[in-house]
C-alpha positions, 0 to 999 in steps of 0.5 A: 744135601739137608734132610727136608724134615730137619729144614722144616723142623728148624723152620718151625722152631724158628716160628715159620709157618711153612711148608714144602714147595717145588720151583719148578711146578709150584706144588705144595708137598708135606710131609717134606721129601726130596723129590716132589711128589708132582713133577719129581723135580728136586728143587724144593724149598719151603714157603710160608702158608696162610695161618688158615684152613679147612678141616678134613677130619679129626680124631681124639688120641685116648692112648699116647703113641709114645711116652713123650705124649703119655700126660697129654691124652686125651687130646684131638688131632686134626687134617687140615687141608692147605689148599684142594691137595695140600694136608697137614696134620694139626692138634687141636688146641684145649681151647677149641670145643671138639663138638664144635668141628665140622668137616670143612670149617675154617681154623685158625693155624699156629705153631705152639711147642708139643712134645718139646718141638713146634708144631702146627696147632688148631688155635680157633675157629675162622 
């Protein structure tokens, strides 16, 4: 059985915006695991998202959680919901003006490497 976390890592790599997904109840789920989380069912795979959402919340990072992040502070993180029960959590690209971001606003979504991975990043306001 593939570690549902590896599966989304490689398929970020890959440059897929996607996220976990159950074909039995059509749930969206992330992080990834290997149940789902609505219906418990274990036949999961990953579907592609809109590169678009809405902003939940957000936060400026002053101390790095890790040594891989210690040149990169400060810098924001954001929850992005995908749909009404579907979250990712995103950085926030330098390009985007903190004091611009407001609780419900549309982003923008791309993958860009942080940390030597790639992850999704707050690229633009919609």
């Amino acid at each position: 059985m593939n570690d549902p976390a590896e599966d989304l890592w490689k398929a970020w790599a890959d440059g897929r915006l996607c996220i976990q997904n159950c074909t039995k109840c059509g749930a969206l789920q992330h992080p990834p695991g290997p149940v789902c989380g609505h219906c418990h069912a274990t036949t999961l795979d990953l579907i592609d998202i809109a590169p678009t959402g809405k902003i939940v919340a957000w936060s400026t990072v002053h101390r790095a959680p890790s040594p891989t992040f210690a040149d990169e502070v400060p810098y924001t993180i954001a929850i992005i919901a995908i749909d009404p029960t579907t979250f990712i959590e995103s950085r926030v690209s330098s390009a985007v003006v903190e004091s611009d971001l407001r609780v419900d606003m549309s982003v923008r979504i791309e993958l860009d490497e942080i940390g030597g991975r790639a992850m999704p990043v707050v690229a633009g306001l919609v």
